[in-house]
C-alpha positions as CSV (number, residue, x, y, z in Angstrom):
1,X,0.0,0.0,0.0
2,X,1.8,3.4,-1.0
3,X,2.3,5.6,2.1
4,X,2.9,9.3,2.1
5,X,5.0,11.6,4.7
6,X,6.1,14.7,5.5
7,X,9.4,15.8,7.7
8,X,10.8,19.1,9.1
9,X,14.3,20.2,9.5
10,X,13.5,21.9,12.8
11,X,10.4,22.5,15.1
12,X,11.5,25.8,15.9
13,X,12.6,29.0,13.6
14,X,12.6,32.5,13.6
15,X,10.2,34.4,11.6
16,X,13.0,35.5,9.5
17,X,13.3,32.0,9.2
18,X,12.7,29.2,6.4
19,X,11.9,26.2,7.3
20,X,12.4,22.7,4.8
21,X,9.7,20.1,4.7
22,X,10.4,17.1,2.5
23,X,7.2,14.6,1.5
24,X,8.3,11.1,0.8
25,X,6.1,8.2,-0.7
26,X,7.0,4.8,-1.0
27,X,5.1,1.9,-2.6
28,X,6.0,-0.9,-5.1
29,X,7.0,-0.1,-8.5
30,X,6.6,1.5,-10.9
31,X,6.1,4.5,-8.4
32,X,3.6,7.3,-9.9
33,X,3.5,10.4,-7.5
34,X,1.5,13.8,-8.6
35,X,1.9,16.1,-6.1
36,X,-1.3,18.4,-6.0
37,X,-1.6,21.8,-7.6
38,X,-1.5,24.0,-4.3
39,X,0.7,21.8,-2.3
40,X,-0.4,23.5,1.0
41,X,-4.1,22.8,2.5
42,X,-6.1,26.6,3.0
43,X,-4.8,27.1,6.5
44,X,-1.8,26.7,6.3
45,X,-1.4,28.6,2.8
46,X,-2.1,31.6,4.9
47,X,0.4,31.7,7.0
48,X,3.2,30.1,5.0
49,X,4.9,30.7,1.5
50,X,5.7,27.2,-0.4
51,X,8.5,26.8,-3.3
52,X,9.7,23.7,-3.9
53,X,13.8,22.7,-3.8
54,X,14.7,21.4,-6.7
55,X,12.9,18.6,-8.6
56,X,11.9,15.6,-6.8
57,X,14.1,11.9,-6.8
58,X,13.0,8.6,-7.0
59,X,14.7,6.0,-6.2
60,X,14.5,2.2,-6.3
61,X,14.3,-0.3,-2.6
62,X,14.0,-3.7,-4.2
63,X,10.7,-4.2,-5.2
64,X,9.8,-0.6,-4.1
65,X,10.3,2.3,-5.2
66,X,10.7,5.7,-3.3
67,X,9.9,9.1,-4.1
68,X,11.5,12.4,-2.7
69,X,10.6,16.2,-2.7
70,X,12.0,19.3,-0.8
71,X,9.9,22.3,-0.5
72,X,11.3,25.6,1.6
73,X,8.2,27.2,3.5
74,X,8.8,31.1,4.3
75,X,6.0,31.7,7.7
76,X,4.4,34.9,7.3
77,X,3.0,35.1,11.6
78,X,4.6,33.8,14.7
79,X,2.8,31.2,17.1
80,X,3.4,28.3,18.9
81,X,1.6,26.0,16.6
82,X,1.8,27.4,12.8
83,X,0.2,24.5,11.1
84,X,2.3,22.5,7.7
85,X,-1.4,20.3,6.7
86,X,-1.0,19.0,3.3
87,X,-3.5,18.7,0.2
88,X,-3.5,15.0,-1.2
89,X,-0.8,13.6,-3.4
90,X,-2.4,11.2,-5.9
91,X,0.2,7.6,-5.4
92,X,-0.2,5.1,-8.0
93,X,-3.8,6.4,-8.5
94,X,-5.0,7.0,-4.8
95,X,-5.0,9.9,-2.9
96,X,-2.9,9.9,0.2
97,X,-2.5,12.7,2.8
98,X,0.5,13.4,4.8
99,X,0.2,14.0,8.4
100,X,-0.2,17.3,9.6
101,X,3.1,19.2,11.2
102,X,3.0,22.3,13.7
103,X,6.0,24.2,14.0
104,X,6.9,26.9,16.7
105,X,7.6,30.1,14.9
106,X,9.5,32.7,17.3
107,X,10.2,36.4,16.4
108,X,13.7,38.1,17.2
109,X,12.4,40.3,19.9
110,X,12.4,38.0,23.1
111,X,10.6,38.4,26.0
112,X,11.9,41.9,28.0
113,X,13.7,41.8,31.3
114,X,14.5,44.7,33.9
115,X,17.9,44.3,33.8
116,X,17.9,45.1,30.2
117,X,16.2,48.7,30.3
118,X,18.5,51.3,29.7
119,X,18.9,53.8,33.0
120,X,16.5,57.2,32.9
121,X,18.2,60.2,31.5
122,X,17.5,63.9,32.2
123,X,15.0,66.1,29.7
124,X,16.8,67.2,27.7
125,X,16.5,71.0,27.7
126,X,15.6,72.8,24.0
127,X,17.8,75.5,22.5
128,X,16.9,78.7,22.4
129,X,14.4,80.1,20.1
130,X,16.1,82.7,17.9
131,X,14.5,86.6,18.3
132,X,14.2,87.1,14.5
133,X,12.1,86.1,12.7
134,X,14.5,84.9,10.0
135,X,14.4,81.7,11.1
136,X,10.7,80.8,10.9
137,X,10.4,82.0,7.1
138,X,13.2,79.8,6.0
139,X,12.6,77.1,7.9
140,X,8.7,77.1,6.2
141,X,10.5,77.1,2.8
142,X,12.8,74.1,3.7
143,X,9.7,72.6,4.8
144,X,7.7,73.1,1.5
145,X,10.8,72.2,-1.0
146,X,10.9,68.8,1.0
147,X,7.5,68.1,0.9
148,X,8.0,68.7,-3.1
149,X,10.4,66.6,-3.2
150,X,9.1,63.7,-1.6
151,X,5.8,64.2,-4.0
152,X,8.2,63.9,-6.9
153,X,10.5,61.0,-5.8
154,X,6.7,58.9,-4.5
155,X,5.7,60.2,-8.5
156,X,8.4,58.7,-9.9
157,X,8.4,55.5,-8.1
158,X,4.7,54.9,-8.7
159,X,5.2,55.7,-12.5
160,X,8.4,53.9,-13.1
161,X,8.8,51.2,-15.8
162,X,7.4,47.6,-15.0
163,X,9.8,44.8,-16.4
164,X,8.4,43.8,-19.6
165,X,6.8,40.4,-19.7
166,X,8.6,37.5,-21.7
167,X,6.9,36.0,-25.0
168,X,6.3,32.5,-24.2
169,X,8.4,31.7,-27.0
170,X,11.2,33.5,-25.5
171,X,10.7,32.1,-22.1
172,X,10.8,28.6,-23.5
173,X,14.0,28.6,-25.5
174,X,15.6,30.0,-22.6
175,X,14.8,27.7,-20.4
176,X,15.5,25.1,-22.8
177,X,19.5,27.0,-23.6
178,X,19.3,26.1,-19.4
179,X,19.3,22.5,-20.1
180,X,22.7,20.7,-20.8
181,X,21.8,17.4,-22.0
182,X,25.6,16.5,-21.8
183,X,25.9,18.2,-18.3
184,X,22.6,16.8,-16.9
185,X,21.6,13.1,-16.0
186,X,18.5,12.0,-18.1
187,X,15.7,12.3,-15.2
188,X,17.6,15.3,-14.5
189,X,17.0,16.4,-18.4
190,X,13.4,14.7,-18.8
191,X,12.2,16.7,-15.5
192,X,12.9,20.3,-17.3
193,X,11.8,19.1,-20.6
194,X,8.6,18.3,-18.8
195,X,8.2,21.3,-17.2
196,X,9.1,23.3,-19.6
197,X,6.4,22.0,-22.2
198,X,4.3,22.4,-19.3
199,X,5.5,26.8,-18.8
200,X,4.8,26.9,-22.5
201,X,1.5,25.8,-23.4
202,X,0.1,27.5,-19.9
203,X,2.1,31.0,-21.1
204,X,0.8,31.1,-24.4
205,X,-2.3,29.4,-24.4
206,X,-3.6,30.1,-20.6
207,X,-3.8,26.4,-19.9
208,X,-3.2,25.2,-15.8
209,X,-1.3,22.0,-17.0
210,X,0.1,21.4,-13.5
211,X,-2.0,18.7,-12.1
212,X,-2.4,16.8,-15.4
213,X,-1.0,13.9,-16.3
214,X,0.7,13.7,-19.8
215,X,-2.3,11.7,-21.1
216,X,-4.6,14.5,-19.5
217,X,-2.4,17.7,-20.7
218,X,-2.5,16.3,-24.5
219,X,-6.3,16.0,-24.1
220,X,-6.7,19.6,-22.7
221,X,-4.4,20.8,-25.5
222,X,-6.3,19.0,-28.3
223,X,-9.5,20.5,-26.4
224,X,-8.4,23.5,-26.8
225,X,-6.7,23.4,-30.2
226,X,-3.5,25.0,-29.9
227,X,-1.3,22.8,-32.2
228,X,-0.8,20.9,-35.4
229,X,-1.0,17.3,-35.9
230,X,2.9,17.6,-36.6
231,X,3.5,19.9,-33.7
232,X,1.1,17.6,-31.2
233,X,2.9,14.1,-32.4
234,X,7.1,15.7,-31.8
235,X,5.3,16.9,-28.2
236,X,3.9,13.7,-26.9
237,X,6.7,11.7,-28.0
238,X,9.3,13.8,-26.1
239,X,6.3,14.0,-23.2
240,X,6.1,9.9,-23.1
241,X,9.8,9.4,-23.7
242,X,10.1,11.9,-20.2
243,X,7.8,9.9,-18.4
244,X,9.8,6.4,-19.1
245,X,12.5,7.6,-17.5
246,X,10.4,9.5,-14.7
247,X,8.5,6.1,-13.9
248,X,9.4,3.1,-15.3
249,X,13.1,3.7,-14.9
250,X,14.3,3.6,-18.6
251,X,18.2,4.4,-18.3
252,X,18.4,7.0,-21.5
253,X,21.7,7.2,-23.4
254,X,23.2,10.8,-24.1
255,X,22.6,10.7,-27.6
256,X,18.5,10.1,-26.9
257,X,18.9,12.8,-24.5
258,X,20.2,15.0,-26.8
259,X,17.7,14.1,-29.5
260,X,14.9,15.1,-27.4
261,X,16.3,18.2,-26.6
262,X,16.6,19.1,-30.3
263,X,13.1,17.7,-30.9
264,X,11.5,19.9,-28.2
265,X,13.6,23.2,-29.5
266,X,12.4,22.8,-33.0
267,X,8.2,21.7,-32.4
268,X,8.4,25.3,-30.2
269,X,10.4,27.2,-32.7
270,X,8.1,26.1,-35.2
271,X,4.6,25.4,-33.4
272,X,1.7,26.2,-35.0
């Protein structure tokens, strides 16, 4: 029966703090883990900020297989008991839940003590006021170029120019010039390949392929019609050639690697 888990580096941090959390599942083989869309349940998406650490590992344990994620959680409050609870991951086709954490968050500012306060000091006494009246008209007109300033430098800052948003295309490639199939192992490879079909089509064509499986995303896509026949078949193969090395533990040779790297480059160069 596959089994899901979740573990924490500490039970304690600072607000300032991260905190790692890594979910492990383990069940026979060929192991098939999708983790869900929003990884955290809705209380505890309120008080912590998820990113995952890398992509996940699998590795084999005879007749089992294991499966391995990190995710970094920023807490936005203190308490004593800021809740980690999970959404399901889907195992080999049922859902599983991990058992809920609670973790201490702390701020910097401890608790105050006596001995700490700083001894009282005298008033201190105010300079004189000047006779003239010099000094009141050009203090006003310090006052009143300052406040100008300030309107001008908050003017600026709200007006300044937003980064420009990358063209899917753009975004793809580069991701893609990221990927060294001669530097990278082939689950290493296959994971970005996957993903980065998976940027693409929701970029471009404002699809949410996250959860999906590849069976699922190529349905949604052929839904929706946002390829050719030519550009949907060089896709799925890369797609299905990923997921043999993902979950049934094909051991790709470079030159495969390499070939789906190029096939991927050229059906996004040329998609239609």
């Amino acid at each position: 029966m596959p089994s899901v888990r979740a573990t924490a580096d500490q039970p304690v941090l600072r607000l300032s703090d991260t905190l790692t959390v890594v979910v492990t599942a383990d069940g026979p083989a060929p192991l098939r883990v999708e983790p869900p869309k929003d990884l955290l349940a809705p209380e505890a998406a309120l008080v912590w900020k998820v990113e995952p650490l890398g992509p996940a590992a699998l590795t084999d344990r005879g007749a089992d297989q294991r499966w391995q994620q990190a995710y970094k959680l920023s807490p936005f409050v203190p308490g004593e008991k800021v809740p980690v609870t999970f959404n399901p991951f889907r195992v080999n086709g049922t859902d599983q839940t991990p058992d809920p954490l609670a973790v201490k968050v702390e701020t910097s500012l401890q608790t105050a003590k006596a001995d700490d306060a700083r001894p009282v000091t005298d008033i201190e006494l105010l300079p004189a006021v000047p006779s003239a009246g010099f000094g009141w008209g050009l203090g006003l007109t310090a006052a009143v170029v300052g406040l100008f300033l300030v309107a001008v430098l908050a003017a600026l800052l709200r007006h300044r120019a937003k980064p420009k948003a990358v063209p899917p295309t753009e975004w793809a490639l580069a991701e893609l010039d990221a990927l060294d199939p001669d530097r990278l192992t082939p689950r290493e490879l296959t994971d970005g390949l996957t993903a980065t079909v998976r940027g693409f089509v929701g970029r471009r064509f404002a699809l949410a392929p996250d959860p999906f499986t590849t069976a699922e995303l190529l349905a949604a896509a052929d839904a929706a019609g946002v390829w050719s026949a030519d550009t949907r078949s060089r896709v799925s193969a890369v797609l299905e050639a990923c997921d043999r090395v993902k979950y049934a533990g094909y051991a790709a040779t470079a030159d495969e690697c390499r070939q789906w790297w190029d096939e991927l480059r050229g059906a996004i160069v040329g998609w239609t």
